[in-house]
N, C-alpha and C positions, 0 to 999 in steps of 0.2 A: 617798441623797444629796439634797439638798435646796439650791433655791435660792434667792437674798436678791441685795438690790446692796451693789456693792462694790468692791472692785480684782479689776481681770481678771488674777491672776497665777498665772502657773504653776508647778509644780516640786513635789518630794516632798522633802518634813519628817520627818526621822527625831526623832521623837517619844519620851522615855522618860518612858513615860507611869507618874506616882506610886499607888500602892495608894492605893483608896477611891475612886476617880473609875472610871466606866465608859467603856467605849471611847470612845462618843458623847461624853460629858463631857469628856472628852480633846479629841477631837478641835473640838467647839463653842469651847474656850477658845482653842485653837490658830487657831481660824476667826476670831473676832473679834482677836486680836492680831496678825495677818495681815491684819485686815479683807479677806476672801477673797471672791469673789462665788461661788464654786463648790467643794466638797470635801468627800472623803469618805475615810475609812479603810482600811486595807486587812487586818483581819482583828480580829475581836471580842478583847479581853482582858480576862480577867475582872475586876473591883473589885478583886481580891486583888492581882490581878498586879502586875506592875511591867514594864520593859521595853520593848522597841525595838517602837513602833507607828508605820510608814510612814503618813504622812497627805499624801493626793495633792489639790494645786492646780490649779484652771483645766485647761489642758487633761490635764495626768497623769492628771484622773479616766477619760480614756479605757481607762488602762490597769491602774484597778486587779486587773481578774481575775488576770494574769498575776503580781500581788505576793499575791495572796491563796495562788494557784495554788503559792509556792514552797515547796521545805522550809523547815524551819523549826529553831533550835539553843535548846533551853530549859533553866533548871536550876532543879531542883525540891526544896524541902526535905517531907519527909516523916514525919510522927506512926504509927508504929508502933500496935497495939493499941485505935486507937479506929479506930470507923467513922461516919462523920454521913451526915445526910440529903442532906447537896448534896454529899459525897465533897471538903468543905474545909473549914476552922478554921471558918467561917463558919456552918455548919449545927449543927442539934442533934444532940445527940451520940444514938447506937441504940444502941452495942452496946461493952462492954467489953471486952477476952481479955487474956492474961498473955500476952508478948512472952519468947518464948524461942527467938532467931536468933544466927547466925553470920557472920562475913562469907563463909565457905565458902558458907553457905546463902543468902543473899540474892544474892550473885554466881551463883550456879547458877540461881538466879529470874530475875534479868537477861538470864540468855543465853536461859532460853525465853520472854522475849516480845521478841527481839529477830528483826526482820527482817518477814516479810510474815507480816502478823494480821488477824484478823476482830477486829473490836472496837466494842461498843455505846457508844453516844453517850450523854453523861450526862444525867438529867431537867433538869439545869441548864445547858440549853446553850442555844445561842443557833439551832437548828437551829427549822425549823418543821413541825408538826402542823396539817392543818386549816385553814395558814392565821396561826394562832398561835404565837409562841415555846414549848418549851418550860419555859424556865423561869418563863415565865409560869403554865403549866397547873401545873409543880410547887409552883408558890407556893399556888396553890390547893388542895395537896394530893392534884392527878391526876397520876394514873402511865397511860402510855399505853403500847403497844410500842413499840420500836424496833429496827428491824432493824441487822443487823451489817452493819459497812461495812468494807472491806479499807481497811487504813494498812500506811506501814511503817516498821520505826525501823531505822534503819540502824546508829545506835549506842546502847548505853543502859548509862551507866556509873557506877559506886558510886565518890562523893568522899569517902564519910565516912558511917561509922556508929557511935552512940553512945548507948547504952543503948536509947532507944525512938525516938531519931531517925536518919533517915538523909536526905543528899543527895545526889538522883542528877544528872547531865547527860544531854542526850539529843537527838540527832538525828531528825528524823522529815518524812514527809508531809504534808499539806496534810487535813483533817480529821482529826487525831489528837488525843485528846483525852486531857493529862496527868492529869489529876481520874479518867478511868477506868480508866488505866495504873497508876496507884496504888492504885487500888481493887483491881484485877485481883492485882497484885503481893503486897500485901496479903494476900489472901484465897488464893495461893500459898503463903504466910509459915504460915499457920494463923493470924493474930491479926489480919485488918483491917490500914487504913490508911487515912489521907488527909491532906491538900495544907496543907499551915501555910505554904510560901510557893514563889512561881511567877515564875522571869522568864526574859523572854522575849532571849535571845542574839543571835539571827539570824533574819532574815526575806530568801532567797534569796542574794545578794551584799552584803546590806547588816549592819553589823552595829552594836550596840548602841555601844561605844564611841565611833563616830561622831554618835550622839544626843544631844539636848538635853532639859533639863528646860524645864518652862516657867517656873519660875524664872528658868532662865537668858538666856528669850526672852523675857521680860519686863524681865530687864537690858539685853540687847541691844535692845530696842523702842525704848528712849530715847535711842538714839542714830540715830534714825531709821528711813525707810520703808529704804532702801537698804542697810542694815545688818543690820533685817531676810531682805529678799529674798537677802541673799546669804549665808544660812546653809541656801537651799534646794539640794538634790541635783537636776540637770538632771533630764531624765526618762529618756533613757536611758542614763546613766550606773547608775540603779535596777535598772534589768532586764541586767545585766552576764552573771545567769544563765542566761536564754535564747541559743536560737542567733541568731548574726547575721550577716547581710547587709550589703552595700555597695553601692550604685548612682551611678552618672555622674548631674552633676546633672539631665542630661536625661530621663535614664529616670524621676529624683525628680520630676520633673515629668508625667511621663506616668504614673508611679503617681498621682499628689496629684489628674489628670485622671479619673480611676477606671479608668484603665487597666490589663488584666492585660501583664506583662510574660513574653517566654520566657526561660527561664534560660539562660545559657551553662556552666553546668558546674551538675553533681550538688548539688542539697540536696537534705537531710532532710525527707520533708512532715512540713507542721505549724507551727504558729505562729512566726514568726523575727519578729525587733526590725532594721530597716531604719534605714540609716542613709547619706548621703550622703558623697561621697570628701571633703567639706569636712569631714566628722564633728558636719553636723549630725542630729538622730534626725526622720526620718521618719515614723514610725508604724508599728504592726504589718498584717503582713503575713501572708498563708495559701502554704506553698509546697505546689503540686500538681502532680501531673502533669506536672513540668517546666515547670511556668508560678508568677510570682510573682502573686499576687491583692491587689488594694486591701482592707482590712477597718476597721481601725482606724487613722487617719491625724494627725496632729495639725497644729495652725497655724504653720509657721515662725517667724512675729512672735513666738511665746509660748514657743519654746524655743530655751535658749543651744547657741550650737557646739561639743558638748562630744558626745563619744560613746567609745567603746572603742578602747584601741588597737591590736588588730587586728580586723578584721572581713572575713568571705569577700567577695570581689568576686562580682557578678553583671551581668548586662546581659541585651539583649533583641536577636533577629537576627529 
């Protein structure tokens, strides 16, 4: 995240963001047509990709871990038979095989890599080595290890297959990488595979249909700053997916003071999205030990009264 001056506005931009532009490039176009003093992304997509990239303002950027942190709903169209260097249309091509599947057989593929997996991260990722992006050192032609890291997909479905192409859909965790699931899938098949196109559905509770091009924000631009700002998503209206809380405005204020609060009835520990009985958002909170913790708080000035409609009550005795 990087800062400039600007307007201090808040709120998260559901972004659909176009093939050929990197996340960053995405997200920079979206900065300056906002003129944004502060913003940042909430989860890399490749050039290829296409789809729903949350780009969080002013103070939202407090909370992107929590948008990066969510599942995720993608659909992926897939080239049978070839395998490339980056594991997408993009890469040069390695290796050729005759493609001789089924849909009996590809759906039986599906079911074994669905659910909790070990799975290596592709040399084209945006993960870092040393220090440095991967796909940095693969551009250089270094291959490094990389360890296996546990994902899960929760669902992984066959839309269509057709001679050497297939479209899958797919649910998954928050480091999973579709470019390796196809690879993997692939090399199940006996003939390779890789990613000819990628887009992104869902990011937590938010979803793509709700997105904008920047086409579009650049027709809305002209009809002002205000017209603008009001194509942005409150900020916890964003995080709809986490748990949540509700406090009296007083206690919202002895949170905002850094004060831990005790809870009157049982949460879950662990990160919860607070929010006031007006339903304005708060900020995140740590629940522990039957105390709510100050952690990540935002400015009231900079966020609209908008939050969930229902939310657990809490207090402090």
């Amino acid at each position: 995240m990087s800062r400039r001056r600007g307007r201090p506005v808040s709120g998260v931009l559901l972004l659909d963001k176009p093939t050929g532009l990197s996340s960053n490039q995405a997200l920079q176009a979206a900065r300056r047509l906002f003129d944004a003093s502060k913003a940042g992304h909430t989860g890399t997509l490749d050039p290829l990709a296409t789809g729903l990239l949350p780009v969080c303002f002013g103070e939202a950027t407090k909370v992107t871990q929590f948008l990066l942190g969510a599942d995720k709903t993608y659909r992926a169209r897939a080239r049978l038979g070839v395998t490339t260097r980056s594991g997408d249309s993009d890469g040069e091509w390695l290796r050729e095989r005759p493609v001789a599947v089924d849909e009996a057989g590809v759906i039986a593929a599906l079911a074994a890599h669905t659910g909790d997996l070990m799975q290596v991260p592709s040399m084209y990722s945006a993960l870092k080595h040393g220090g440095e992006r991967l796909y940095a050192l693969a551009r250089r032609g270094e291959v490094v290890e990389r360890p296996a890291r546990a994902v899960r997909i929760s669902r992984l479905q066959l839309l269509s297959l057709a001679g050497d192409e297939m479209e899958l859909e797919l649910d998954c965790s928050k480091g999973t990488y579709v470019r390796s699931l196809v690879e993997d899938l692939g090399e199940a098949l006996g003939c390779g595979a890789h990613v000819v196109a990628l887009r992104r559905l869902r990011v937590g509770a938010l979803d793509v249909s709700q997105a904008q091009t920047l086409e579009q924000l650049r027709e809305v631009a002209s009809d002002g700053v205000a017209a603008l700002d009001a194509q942005l998503v409150p900020i916890g209206q964003a995080l709809a997916h986490l748990p949540q809380v509700q406090l009296s405005e007083a206690d919202a204020d002895s949170l905002q003071r850094g004060q831990a609060l005790a809870l009157m009835q049982p949460v879950t520990d662990g990160w919860v999205a607070v929010f006031t009985q007006g339903r304005a958002f708060v900020g995140m909170a740590e629940a522990a030990a039957g105390q709510l913790l100050p952690r990540r708080l935002v400015s009231q000035a900079d966020e609209p009264r908008h939050g969930p409609e229902q939310a657990e009550t809490v207090g402090h005795g």
